[in-house]
C-alpha positions in Angstrom: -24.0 -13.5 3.1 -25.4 -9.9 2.7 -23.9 -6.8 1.6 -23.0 -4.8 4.4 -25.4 -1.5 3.8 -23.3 1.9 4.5 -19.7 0.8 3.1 -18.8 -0.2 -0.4 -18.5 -4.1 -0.7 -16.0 -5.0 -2.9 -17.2 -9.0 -3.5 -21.2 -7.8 -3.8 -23.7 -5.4 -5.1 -26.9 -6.9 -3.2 -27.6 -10.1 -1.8 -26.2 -13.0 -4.2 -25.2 -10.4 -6.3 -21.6 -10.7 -7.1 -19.1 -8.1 -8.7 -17.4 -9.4 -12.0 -14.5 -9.6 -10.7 -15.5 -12.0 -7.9 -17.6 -14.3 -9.8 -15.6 -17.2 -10.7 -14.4 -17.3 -6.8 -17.5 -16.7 -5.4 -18.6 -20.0 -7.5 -16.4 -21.7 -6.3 -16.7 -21.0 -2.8 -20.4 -21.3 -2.8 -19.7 -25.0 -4.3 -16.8 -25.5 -1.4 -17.2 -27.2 2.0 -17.0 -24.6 4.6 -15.5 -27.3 7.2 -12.7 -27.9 4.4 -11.8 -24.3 4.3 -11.7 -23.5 8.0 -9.0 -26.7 8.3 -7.3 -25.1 5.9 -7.4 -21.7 7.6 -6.2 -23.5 10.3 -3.1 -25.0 8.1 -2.0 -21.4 6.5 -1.8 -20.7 10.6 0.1 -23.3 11.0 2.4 -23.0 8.3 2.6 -19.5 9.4 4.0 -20.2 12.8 6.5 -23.1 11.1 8.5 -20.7 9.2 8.4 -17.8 11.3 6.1 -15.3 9.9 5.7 -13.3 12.6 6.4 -9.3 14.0 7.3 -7.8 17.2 4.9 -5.6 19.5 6.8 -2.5 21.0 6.1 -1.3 24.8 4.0 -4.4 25.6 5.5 -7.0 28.0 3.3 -9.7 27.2 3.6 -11.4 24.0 5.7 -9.6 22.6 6.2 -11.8 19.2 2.7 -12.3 17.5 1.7 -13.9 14.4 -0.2 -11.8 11.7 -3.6 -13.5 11.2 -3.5 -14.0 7.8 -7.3 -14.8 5.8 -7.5 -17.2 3.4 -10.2 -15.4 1.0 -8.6 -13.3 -1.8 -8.5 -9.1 -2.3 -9.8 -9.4 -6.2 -9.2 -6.0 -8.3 -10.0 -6.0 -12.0 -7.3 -5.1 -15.0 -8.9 -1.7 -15.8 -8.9 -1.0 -11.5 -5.2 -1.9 -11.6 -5.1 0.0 -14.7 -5.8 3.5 -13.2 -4.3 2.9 -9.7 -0.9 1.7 -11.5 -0.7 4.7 -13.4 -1.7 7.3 -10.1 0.8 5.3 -7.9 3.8 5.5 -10.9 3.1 9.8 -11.0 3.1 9.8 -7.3 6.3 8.9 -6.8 8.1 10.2 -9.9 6.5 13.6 -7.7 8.1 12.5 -5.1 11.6 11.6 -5.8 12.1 14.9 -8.1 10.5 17.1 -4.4 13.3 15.2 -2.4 15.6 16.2 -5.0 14.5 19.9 -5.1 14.4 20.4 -1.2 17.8 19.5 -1.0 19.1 21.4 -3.9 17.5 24.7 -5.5 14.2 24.9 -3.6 12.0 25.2 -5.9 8.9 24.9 -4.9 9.4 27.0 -1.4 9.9 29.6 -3.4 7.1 29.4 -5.7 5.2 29.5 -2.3 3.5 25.3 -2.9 4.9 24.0 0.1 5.5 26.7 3.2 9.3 26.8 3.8 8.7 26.1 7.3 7.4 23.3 7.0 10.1 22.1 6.0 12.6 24.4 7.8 10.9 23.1 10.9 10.5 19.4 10.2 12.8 17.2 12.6 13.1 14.6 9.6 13.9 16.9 7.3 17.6 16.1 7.3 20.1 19.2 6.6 23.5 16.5 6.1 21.7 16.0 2.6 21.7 19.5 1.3 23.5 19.6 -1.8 24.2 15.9 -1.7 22.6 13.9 -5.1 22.4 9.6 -5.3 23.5 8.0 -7.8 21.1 8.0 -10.9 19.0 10.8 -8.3 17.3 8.1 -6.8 16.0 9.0 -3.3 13.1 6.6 -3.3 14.1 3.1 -4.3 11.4 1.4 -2.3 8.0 2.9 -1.6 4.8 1.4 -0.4 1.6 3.6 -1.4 -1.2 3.1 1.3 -4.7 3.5 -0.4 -8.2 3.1 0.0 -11.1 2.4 -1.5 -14.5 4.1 -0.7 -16.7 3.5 -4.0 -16.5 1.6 -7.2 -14.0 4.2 -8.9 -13.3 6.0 -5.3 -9.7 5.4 -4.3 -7.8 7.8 -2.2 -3.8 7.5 -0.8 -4.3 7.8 2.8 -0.5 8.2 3.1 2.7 7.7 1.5 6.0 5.3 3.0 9.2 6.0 1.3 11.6 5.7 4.5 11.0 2.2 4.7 8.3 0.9 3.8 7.5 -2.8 5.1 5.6 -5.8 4.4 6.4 -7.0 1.3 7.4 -10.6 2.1 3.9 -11.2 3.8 2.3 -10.3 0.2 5.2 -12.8 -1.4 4.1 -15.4 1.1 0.8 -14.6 1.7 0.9 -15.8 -2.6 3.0 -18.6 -2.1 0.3 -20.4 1.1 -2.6 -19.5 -1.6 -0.6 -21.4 -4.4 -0.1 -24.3 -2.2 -3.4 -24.7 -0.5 -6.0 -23.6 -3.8 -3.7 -24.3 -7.0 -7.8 -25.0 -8.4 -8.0 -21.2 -7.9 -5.3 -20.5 -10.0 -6.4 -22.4 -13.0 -9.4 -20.5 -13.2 -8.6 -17.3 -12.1 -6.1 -15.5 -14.1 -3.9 -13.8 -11.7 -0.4 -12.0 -12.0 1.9 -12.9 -10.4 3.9 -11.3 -7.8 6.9 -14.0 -7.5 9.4 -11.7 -9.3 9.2 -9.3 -6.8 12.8 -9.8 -5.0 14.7 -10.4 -8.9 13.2 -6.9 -9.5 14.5 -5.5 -5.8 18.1 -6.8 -6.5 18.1 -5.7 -10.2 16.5 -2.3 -9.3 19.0 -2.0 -6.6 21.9 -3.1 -8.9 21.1 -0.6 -11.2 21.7 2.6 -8.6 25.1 0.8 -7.7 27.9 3.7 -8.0 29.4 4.1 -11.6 32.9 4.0 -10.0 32.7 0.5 -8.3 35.8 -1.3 -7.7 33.2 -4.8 -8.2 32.9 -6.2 -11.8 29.3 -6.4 -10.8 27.2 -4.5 -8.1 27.6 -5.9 -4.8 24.3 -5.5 -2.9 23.3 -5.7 1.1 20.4 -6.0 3.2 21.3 -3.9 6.2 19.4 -4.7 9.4 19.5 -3.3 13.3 19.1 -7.2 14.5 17.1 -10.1 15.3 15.0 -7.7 18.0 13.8 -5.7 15.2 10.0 -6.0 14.6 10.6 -6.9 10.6 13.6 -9.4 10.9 11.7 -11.6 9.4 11.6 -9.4 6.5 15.2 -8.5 6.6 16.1 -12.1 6.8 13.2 -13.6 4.2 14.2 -10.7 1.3 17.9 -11.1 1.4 17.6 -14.8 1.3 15.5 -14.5 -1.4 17.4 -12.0 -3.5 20.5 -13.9 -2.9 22.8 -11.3 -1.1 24.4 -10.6 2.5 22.5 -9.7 5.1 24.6 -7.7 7.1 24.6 -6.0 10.6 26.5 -2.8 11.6 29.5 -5.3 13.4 30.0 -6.7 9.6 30.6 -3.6 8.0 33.4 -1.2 8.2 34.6 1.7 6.1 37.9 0.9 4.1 39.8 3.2 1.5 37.1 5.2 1.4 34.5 2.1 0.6 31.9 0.6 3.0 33.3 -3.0 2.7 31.6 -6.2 4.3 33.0 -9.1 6.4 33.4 -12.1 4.1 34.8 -15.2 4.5 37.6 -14.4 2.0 38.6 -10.9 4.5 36.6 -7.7 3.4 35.0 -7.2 0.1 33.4 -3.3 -0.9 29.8 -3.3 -0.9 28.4 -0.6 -3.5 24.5 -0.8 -2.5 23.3 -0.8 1.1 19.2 -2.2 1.2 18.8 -0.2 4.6 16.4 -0.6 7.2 17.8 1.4 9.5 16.3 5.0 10.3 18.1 7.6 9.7 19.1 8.9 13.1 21.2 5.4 13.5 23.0 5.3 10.3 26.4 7.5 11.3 27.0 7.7 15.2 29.6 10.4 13.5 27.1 12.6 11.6 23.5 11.6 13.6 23.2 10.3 17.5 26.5 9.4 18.8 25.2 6.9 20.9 23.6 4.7 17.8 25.5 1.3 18.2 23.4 0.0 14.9 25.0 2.3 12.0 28.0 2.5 11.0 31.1 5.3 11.9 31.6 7.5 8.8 29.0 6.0 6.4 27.5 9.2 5.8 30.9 10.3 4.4 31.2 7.4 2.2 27.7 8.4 1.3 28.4 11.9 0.1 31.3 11.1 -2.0 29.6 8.8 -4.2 31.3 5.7 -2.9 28.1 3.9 -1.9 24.1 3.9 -2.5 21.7 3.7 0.5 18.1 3.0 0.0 15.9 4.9 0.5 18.4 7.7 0.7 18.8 9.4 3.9 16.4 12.4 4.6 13.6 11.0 2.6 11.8 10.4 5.4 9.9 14.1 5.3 8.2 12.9 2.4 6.1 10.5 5.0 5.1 13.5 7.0 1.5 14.0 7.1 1.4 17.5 7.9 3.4 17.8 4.1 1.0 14.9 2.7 -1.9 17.5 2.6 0.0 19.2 0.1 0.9 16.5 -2.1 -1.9 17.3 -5.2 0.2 20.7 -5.3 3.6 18.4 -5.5 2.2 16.4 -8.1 1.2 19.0 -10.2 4.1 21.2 -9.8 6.8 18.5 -10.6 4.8 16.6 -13.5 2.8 19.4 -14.7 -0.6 17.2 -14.8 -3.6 17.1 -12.3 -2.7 14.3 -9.3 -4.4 11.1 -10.5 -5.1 9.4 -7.1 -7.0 11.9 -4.9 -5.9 12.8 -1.1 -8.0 12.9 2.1 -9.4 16.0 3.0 -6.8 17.0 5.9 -6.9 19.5 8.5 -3.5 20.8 9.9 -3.9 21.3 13.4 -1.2 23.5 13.2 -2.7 26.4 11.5 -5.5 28.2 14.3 -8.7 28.1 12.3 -8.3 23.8 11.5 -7.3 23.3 15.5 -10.9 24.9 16.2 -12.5 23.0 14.0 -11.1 19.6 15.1 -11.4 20.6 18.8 -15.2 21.0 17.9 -15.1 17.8 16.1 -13.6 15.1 18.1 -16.0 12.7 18.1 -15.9 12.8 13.9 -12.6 12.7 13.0 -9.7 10.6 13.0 -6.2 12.4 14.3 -2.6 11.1 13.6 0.3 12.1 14.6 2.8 13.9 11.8 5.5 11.4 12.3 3.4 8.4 13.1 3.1 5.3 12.1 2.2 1.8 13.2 -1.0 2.7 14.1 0.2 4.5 17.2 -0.6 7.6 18.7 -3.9 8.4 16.6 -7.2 9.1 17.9 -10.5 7.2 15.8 -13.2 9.6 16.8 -16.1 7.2 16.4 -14.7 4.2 18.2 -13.2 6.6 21.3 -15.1 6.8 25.0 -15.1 10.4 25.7 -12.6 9.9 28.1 -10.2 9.6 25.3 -11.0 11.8 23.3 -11.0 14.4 26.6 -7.7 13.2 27.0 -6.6 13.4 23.1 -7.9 17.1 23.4 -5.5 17.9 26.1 -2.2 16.6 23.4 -3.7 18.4 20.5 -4.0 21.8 22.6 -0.5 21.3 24.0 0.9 20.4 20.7 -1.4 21.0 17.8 1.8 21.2 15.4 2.1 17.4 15.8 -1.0 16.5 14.5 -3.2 16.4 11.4 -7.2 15.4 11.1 -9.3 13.7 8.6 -12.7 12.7 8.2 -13.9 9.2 9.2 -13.7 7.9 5.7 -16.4 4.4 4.4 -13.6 1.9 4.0 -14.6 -0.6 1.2 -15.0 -4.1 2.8 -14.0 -7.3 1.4 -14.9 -10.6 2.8 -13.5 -12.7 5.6 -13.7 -16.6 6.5 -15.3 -16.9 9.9 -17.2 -20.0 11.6 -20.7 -18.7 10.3 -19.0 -18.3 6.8 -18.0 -15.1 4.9 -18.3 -12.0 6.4 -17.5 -8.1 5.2 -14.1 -6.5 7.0 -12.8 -2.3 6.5 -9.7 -3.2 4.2 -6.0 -1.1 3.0 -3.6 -1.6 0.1 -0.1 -0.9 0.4 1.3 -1.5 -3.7 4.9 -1.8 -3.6 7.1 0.6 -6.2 10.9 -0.1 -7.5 12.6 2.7 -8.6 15.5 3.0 -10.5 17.1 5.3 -13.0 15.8 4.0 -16.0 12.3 3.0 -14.5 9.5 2.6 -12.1 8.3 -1.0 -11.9 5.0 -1.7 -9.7 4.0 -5.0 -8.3 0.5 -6.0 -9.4 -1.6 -6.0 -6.2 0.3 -5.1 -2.9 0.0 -6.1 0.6 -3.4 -5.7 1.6 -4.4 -5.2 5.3 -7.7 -6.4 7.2 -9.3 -5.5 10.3 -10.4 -8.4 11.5 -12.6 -7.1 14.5 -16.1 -6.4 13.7 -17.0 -2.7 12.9 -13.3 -1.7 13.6 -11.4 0.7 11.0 -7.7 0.1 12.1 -5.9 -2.0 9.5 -2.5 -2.3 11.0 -1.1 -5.6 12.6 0.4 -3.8 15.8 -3.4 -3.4 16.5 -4.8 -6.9 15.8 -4.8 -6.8 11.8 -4.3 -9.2 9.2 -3.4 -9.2 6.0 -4.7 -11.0 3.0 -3.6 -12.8 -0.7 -4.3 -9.4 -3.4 -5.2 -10.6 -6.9 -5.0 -8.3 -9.7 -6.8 -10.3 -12.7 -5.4 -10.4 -15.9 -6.6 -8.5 -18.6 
């Protein structure tokens, strides 16, 4: 295999040259049968497909349920890589949670002139039912999922932030669990951490934002879900299971003496934390849209007496918009009073006159996302676009340049695949998964990370033909 020249190759330095943190796998797989490790590629698929592992495709007819091609060589990151991205990711969201807190409440930071107050004035997921209204412990952001990249050897940047529900967490848990089965030789010699504690943590962390007038000797916790045609059932299904508690759809749930109590076999018992992965705009068909048949009728008012925790809390969802993501190094600083450790993409906001000019003269360079996007969908990659679309991109942008932001093309690090000629180099993401509660922030070593498993192609996400891959943070 040979380093692939204009991108930063995570596994080599040259040809045969192999990073530290690679060379006691790379050893081993130069020693290894290539014919052995495509059959068990093929068994991970397999096993895959046995239990389910799979998403849903929205607005395509065909094949609608997919599996996500999942890669059977290891994402390796040293202890001192870990080291500094554990710390960025922990100041990023401490940033975060106290912004939700202060756009709801005093303002702060509009009036200080960081953030301009119609941004958020303006911003359809900035959600006015929350004003004045605080979580227990102030928690807004019990789950987040950090997306970074990696463009050098000390180069990492957060392309963008999830805190309204961030997903894919079980495919790291199992993506660990197919690894342990199928290489426990890998194991012995590599010293990883472990991610297995993951869903203990989620239900303690969950527990301990419970309301501190419960009716329950302990908290009772709840994955809510919108149903089996949801593209992350699996999810839903996999992390309640695992963390031992209900999961619950909107026709279990109703509110009772002022409680959000669930259907049990024993009548209705009050349920003090809600795990939802609902949006917001289907929680309450009495305070959002009245025609949501997924939430549930008065929640919101349970909500905003104290009576129940919802994570994430409602209205956090502005804190993924990408237009306000260009001013996170200001958020950082202003909340924690230190420099932001984990740098942001240069962004243009189309909004503002002079960046549309610049991006309408750029096209071809640049990648454009929609503000409220996600999924992949409804972004434009310059360098892989015909001209016909990006003359058909330039049409949206000058119809609506509010709804989009533009960055440069950035050198995603590569990390190696298995294919039928052997290894070769694929663009990669990370998406580290955060717990929050009042009394910490707890980070799982490592993260989901995503792989584009088409040749040349810079698009990580499964709705457009990703996989994902096992991420081992070594031991120190």
């Amino acid at each position: 295999m040979t380093q692939t020249p204009t991108y930063f190759d995570e596994m080599l330095t040259g040809p045969e040259t192999v990073r530290d943190p690679y060379a006691k796998y790379y050893d081993w797989f130069s020693n290894d049968d290539l014919k052995r490790l495509r059959r068990k590629s093929d068994e991970a698929e397999a096993f895959f497909r046995r239990i389910g592992i799979t998403f849903n495709v929205y607005g395509q007819e065909e094949a609608d349920e997919r599996l996500i091609p999942f890669d059977i060589v290891p994402r390796i990151i040293a202890a001192k890589e870990w080291a500094k991205l554990e710390k960025g990711i922990e100041q990023r969201v401490r940033a975060i949670n106290a912004f939700l807190h202060d756009i709801y409440h005093r303002q702060e930071i509009l009036r200080a002139g960081r953030v301009p107050k119609e941004l958020i004035a303006n911003n359809e997921a900035y959600t006015p039912e929350m004003i004045g209204v605080s979580p227990p412990g102030d928690v807004y952001t019990h789950i987040c999922g950090v997306d970074l990249v990696r463009t050098g050897e000390d180069d990492f940047y957060v392309l963008e932030d999830n805190v309204r529900t961030p997903s894919g967490v079980s495919y790291m848990l199992e993506n660990r669990e197919t690894m342990l089965q199928m290489f426990p030789e890998l194991f012995a010699t590599n010293k990883v951490r472990s991610v297995s504690a993951y869903p203990e943590l989620l239900r303690r962390s969950l527990a301990a934002c419970a309301p501190q007038n419960s009716p329950n000797e302990k908290p009772v916790v709840g994955v809510m879900t919108p149903g089996i045609h949801n593209s992350a059932y699996f999810e839903h299904a996999f992390l309640a299971d695992e963390m031992g508690v209900e999961l619950v759809e909107s026709n279990d749930l109703r509110i009772e003496d002022g409680r959000v109590a669930m259907r049990t076999t024993q009548g209705y018992k009050p349920i003090d934390v809600l795990y939802r992965r609902i949006d917001d705009a289907f929680l309450d068909p009495l305070t959002f849209r009245p025609d949501s048949m997924l939430g549930v009728p008065g929640i919101m008012d349970v909500y905003r007496s104290g009576n129940i925790t919802l994570a994430n809390a409602p209205g956090t969802g502005i804190a993924d918009d990408k237009a306000l993501y260009s001013y996170m190094p200001d958020i950082v600083e202003f909340y924690t009073g230190e420099k932001a450790i984990l740098k942001n993409v240069p962004t243009w906001r189309c909004s503002e006159p002079d960046s549309l000019a610049y991006v309408l003269d750029h096209l071809p360079e640049l990648v454009v996302k929609e503000v409220h996007g996600s999924g992949g969908y409804g972004m434009l990659v310059g360098p892989a676009a015909s001209k016909k679309e990006i003359a058909a991109f330039e049409d949206k942008l000058r119809a609506k340049p509010g709804n989009y932001i533009a960055q440069p093309t950035l050198a995603l690090s590569t990390v190696p695949i298995l294919t039928k000629a052997g290894l070769a180099p694929r663009h990669v993401d990370l998406r580290p998964f955060v717990l929050m509660s009042p009394e910490k922030i707890e980070i799982t070593p490592g993260g989901l990370t995503r792989v584009a498993m088409k040749k040349g192609s810079l698009v990580v996400n499964s709705s457009q033909g990703g996989g994902t891959k096992d991420t081992w943070v070594l031991k120190d």
